[in-house]
N, C-alpha and C positions, 0 to 999 in steps of 0.2 A: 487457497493456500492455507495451509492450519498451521497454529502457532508454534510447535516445533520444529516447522521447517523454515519461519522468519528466524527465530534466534539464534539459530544457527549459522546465518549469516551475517557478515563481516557488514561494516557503517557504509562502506562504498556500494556493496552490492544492495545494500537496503533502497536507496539513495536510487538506484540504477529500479529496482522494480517498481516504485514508486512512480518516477515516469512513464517506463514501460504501462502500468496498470490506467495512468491518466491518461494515454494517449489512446487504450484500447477504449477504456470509458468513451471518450470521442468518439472512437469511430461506432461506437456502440449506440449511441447516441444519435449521430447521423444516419445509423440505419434506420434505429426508428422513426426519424422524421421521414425520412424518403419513401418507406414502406417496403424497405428490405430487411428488415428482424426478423429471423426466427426463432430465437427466443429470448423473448425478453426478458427473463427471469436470470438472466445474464449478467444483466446492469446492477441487480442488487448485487449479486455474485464481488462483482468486481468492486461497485463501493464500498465493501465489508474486509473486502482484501486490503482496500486503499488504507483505511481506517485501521486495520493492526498494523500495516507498515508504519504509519505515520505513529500509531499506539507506541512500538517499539521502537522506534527511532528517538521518541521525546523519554520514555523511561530511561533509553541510554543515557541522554544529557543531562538527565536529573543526578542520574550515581555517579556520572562525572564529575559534575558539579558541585556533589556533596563530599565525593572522594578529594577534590580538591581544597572546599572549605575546611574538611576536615585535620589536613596538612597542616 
């Protein structure tokens, strides 16, 4: 997922792929353990994704945050 297609989403749907990206990480995960991954160059994939979502989600609360102190 590249970064102009997270900020273009709305706080809920950020919210909503985050989980979505944690729970494929599992099962991502679980293949590897079992010996069902094909590729596993996958998992980084997906924690790099996790990691802007989360990026952009905490910048949001910051400009919030400052847009409110600054009130």
């Amino acid at each position: 997922m590249k970064t102009e297609d997270i900020k273009g989403l709305a706080d809920s749907d950020l919210v909503e792929k985050v989980k979505e990206a944690r729970a494929e990480l599992f099962n991502l995960r679980f293949q590897l353990a079992t010996g069902q991954l094909d590729n596993p160059g996958r998992i980084k994939t997906v924690k790099k994704d996790i990691a802007r979502l989360l990026t952009e989600l905490r910048a949001r609360e910051l400009s919030a945050s400052r847009d409110a102190a600054a009130s």
